[in-house]
C-alpha atoms as a printed R data frame, in Angstrom:
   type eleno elety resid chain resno       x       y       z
1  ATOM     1    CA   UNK     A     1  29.234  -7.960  44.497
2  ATOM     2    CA   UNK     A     2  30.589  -5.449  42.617
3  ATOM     3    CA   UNK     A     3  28.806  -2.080  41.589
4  ATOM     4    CA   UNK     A     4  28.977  -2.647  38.134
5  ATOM     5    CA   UNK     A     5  24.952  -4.119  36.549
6  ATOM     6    CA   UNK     A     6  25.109  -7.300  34.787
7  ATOM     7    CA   UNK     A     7  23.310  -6.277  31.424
8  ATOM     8    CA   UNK     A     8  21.221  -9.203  29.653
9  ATOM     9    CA   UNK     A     9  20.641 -10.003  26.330
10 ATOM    10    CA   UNK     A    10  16.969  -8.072  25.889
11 ATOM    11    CA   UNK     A    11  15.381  -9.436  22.680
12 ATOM    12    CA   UNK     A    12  12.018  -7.801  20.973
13 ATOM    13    CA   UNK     A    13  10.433 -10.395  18.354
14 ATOM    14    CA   UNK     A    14   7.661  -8.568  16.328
15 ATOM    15    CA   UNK     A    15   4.745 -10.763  14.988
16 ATOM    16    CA   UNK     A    16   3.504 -10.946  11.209
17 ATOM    17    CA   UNK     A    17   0.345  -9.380  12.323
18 ATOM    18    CA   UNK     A    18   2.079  -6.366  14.138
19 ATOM    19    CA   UNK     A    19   4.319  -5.795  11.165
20 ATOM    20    CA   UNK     A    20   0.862  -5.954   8.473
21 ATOM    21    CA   UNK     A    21  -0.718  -3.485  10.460
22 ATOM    22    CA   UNK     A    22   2.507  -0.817  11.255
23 ATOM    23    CA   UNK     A    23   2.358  -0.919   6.984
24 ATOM    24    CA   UNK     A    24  -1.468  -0.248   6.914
25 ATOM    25    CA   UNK     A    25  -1.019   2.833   9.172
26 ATOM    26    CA   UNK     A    26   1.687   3.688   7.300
27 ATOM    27    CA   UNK     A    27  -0.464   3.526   3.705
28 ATOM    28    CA   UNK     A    28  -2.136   6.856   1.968
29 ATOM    29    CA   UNK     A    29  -5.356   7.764   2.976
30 ATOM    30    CA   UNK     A    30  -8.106   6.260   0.283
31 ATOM    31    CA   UNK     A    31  -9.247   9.010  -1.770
32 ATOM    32    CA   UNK     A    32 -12.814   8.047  -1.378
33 ATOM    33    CA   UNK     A    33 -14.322  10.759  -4.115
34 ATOM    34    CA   UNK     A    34 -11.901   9.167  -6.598
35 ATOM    35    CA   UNK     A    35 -12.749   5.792  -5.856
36 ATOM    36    CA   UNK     A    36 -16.966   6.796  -6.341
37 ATOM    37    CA   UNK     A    37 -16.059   7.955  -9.628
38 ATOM    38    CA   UNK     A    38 -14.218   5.116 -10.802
39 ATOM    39    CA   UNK     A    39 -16.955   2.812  -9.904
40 ATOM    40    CA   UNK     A    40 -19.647   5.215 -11.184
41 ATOM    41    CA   UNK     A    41 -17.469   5.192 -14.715
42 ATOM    42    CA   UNK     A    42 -17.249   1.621 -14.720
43 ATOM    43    CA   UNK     A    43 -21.138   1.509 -13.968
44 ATOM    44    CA   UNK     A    44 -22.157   3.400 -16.679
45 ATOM    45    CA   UNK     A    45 -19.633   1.426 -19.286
46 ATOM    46    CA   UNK     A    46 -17.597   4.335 -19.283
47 ATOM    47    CA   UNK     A    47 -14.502   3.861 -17.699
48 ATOM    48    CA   UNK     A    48 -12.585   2.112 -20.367
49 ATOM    49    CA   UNK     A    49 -12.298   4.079 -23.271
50 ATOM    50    CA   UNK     A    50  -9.796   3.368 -26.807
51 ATOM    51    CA   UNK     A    51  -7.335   6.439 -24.678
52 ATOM    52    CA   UNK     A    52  -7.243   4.784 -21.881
53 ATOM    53    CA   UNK     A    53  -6.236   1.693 -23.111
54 ATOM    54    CA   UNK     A    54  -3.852   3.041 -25.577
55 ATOM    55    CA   UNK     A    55  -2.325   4.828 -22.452
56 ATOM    56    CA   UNK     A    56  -1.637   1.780 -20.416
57 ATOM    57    CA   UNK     A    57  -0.806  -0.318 -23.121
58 ATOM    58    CA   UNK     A    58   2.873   2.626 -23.803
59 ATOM    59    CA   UNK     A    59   3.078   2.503 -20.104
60 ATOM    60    CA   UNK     A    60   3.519  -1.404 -19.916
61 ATOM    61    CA   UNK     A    61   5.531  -1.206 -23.169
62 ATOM    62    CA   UNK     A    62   7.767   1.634 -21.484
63 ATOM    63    CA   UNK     A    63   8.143  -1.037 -18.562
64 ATOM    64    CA   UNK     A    64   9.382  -3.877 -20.472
């Protein structure tokens, strides 16, 4: 034999599971205070308001 290695043909395959969860680590933490207050608005009847609406109703027009 010569000196030389015999190099194989190394293959990784990465499951559907392993790639969900390397893109949950990789997500922003939850902003927890924000999220409180959102539910405590929408609670109290309070978290839609005629602004609010109007606001998201130029953003969607702005994306179409």
């Amino acid at each position: 034999m010569s000196g030389a290695p015999v190099r194989g043909q190394d293959k990784v395959e990465v499951s559907e599971l392993a790639s969900y969860l390397s893109k949950l680590r990789d997500m922003p933490a939850v902003r927890q205070d924000l999220v409180d207050r959102v539910k405590s608005e929408i609670a109290g009847g309070t978290y839609l308001t005629p602004e609010k609406l109007d606001a998201a109703l130029a953003e969607l027009a702005r994306e179409l």
